[in-house]
C-alpha positions in Angstrom: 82.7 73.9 105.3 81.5 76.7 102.4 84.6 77.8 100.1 84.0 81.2 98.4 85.6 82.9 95.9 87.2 86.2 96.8 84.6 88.4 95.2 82.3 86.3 97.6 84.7 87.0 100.6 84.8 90.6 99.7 81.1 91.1 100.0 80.9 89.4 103.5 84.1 91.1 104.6 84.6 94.2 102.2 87.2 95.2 105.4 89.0 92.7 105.5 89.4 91.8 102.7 90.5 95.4 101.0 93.1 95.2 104.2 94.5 92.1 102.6 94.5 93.0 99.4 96.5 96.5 100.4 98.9 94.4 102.0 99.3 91.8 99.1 99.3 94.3 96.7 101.5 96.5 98.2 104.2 94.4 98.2 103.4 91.9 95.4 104.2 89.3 97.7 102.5 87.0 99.9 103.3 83.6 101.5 101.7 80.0 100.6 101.9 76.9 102.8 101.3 73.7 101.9 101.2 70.6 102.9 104.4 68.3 101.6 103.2 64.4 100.8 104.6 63.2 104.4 102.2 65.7 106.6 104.9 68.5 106.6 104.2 71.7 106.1 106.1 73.8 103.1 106.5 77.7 102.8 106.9 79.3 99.3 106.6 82.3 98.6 104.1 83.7 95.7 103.1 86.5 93.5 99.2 86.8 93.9 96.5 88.1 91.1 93.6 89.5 92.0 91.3 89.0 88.9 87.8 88.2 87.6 86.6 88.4 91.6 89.0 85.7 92.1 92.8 85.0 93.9 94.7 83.1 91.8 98.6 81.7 91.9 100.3 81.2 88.4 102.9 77.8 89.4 105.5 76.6 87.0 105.1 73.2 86.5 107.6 71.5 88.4 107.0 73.4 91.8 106.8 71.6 95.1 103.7 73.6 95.8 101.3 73.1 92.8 102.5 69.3 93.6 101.2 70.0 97.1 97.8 72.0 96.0 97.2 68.9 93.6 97.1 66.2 96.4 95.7 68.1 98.8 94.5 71.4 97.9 94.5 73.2 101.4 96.3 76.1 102.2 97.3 79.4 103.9 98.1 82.1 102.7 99.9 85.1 104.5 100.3 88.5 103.6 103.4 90.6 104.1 103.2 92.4 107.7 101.6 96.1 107.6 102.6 98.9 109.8 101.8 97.8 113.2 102.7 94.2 112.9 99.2 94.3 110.6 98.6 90.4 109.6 96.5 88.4 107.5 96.1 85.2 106.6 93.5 83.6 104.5 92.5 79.4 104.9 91.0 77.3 102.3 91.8 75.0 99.7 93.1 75.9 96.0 91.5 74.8 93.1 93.6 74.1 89.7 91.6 76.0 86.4 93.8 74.8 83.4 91.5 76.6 80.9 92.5 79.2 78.4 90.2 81.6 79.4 91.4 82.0 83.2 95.4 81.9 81.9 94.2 84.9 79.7 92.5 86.4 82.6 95.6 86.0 85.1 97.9 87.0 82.3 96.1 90.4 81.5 95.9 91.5 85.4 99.5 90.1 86.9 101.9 92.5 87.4 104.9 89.9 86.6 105.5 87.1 83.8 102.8 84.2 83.5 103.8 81.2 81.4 101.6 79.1 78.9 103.1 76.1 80.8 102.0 77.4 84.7 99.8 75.7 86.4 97.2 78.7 87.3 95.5 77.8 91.3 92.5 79.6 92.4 92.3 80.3 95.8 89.6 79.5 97.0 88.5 81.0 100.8 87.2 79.3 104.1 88.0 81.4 106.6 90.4 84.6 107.5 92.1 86.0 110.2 93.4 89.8 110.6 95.1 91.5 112.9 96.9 94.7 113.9 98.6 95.5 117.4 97.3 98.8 119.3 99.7 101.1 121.4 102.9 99.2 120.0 105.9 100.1 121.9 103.4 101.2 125.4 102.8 99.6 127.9 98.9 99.2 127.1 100.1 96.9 123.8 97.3 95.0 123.0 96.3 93.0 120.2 93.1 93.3 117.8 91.6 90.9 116.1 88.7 90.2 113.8 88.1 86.8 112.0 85.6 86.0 109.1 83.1 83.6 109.4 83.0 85.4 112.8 84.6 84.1 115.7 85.3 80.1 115.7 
């Protein structure tokens, strides 16, 4: 399993991954699960910053999820629906950067309040899925789907 970056994912999938970034973007808002200690999974949602070719979460300290990303750093991450039922949803694992230059980095390009005391998560990407539903409302609704690394 290769993790990338998002600047890396952009280049393989400059589609999909502007789509996500529209819908993430466009709502400042996207949804994070983790996994609790006991196996469970945990929803939460988050604010993500696109910056330095990277995805990033800014966590206060005492959050379930940074908890969560600590012991076991995978994750998914879903974007608010688009028109059409548009979805995606990115897979990998999240990385913790505690150094000054990334906070400053996050800090300068997030569009809300980042703390000295967060715990700043790079998202790092395994795989994505996207979606967007043809014909809604017809008879002819169909689904369409693209995936990145291909289809697995």
């Amino acid at each position: 399993m290769e993790f990338v970056k998002w600047s890396a994912f952009e280049l393989a999938a400059p589609e999909l991954a502007g789509a996500g970034r529209r819908l993430i973007e466009g709502e400042h808002l996207a949804f994070l699960a983790t996994l609790r200690r006991d196996g469970a999974p945990r929803l939460h949602p988050v604010s993500p910053v696109f910056a330095g070719g990277g995805v990033y979460l800014a966590i206060p300290p005492r959050s379930p999820k940074q908890h969560d990303l600590r012991r076991d750093g995978r994750y998914a991450l879903h974007a608010p629906l688009g028109t059409d039922d548009e979805e995606f949803v990115i897979n990998g694992v999240g990385k913790l950067d505690a150094t000054e230059a990334t906070l400053a980095l996050v800090r300068q390009a997030a569009s809300h309040t980042i703390r000295e005391t967060d715990v700043i998560v790079e998202l790092l990407i395994e795989r994505c899925h996207w979606g967007i539903w043809e014909f809604v409302g017809q008879p002819n609704t169909q689904p369409i789907y693209r995936r990145w690394p291909g289809q697995a």
